[in-house]
C-alpha positions, 0 to 999 in steps of 0.5 A, a space after each residue: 109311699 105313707 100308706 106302704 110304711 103304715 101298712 108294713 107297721 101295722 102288719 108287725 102288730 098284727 104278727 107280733 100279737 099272736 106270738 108264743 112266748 111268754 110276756 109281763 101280761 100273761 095271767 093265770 088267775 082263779 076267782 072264787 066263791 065260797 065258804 071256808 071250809 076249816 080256820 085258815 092253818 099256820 104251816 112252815 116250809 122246809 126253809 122255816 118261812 111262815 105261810 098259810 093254808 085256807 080251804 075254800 068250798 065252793 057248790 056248783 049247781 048243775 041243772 043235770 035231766 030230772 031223775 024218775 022222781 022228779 028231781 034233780 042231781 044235788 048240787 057238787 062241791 069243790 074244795 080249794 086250797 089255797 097258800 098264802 105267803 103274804 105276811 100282812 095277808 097271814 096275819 089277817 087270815 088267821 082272824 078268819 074262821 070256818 063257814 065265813 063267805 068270801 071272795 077270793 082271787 089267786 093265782 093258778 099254777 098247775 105243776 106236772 108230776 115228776 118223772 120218776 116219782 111213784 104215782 101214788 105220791 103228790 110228786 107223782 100226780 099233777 097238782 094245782 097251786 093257788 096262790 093267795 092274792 087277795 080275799 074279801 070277807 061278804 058275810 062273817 060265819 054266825 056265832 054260836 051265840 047268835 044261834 041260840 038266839 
């Protein structure tokens, strides 16, 4: 008898582990890193809310075939831009400047175009949001007073 309950409970876990719809645990997150590609730039929203916008680049090194001479392809990089809504984050990555590396964790939101918008637009074309949750500076970019060094 105890082996058919344990059985009958254990079958429901099972089941309920591959539903479809969607949970508290469901994560859409996005790790970089990279170089800042500009200062990290105040913007405002329609509503008039301060937020900020960073560019992150990022280079990945593809060990594509050995071309006639020898030599492989140049490494691709990416761009990222980032939004941050965060008021103590905003204030923070206003400090930052352009060549720093950092390590960058946000969340990932892909947007699907308007239906009736012109495909030439940003309306029109699907788009990717990464939202700012946290950044870790691992190297400040050399002042131009250290160069001359």
């Amino acid at each position: 008898m105890f082996t058919a309950i344990r059985f009958a409970a254990s079958s429901r876990v099972v089941s309920r582990a591959f539903s479809t719809s969607a949970s508290r645990a469901d994560v859409a997150k996005l790790t970089l890193v990279g170089r800042l590609g500009r200062d990290p730039e105040v913007k405002q929203t329609k509503n008039d809310n301060e937020y900020v916008t960073y560019v992150v680049a990022t280079s990945s090194f593809n060990p594509g075939p050995v071309d006639a001479n020898g030599e492989r392809p140049p490494p691709r990089t990416s761009w990222h831009r980032v939004l941050s809504f965060h008021e103590g984050s905003n204030k923070y990555l206003q400090t930052l400047k352009k060549g720093a590396l950092v390590y960058v964790e946000a969340g990932y939101e892909l947007r699907e175009p308007e239906p009736d918008a012109d495909p030439t637009t940003p309306a029109g074309q699907r788009q990717i949001f990464l939202r700012h949750e946290t950044i870790r500076v691992l190297s400040h970019p050399k002042s131009s007073e250290q160069e001359e060094i």
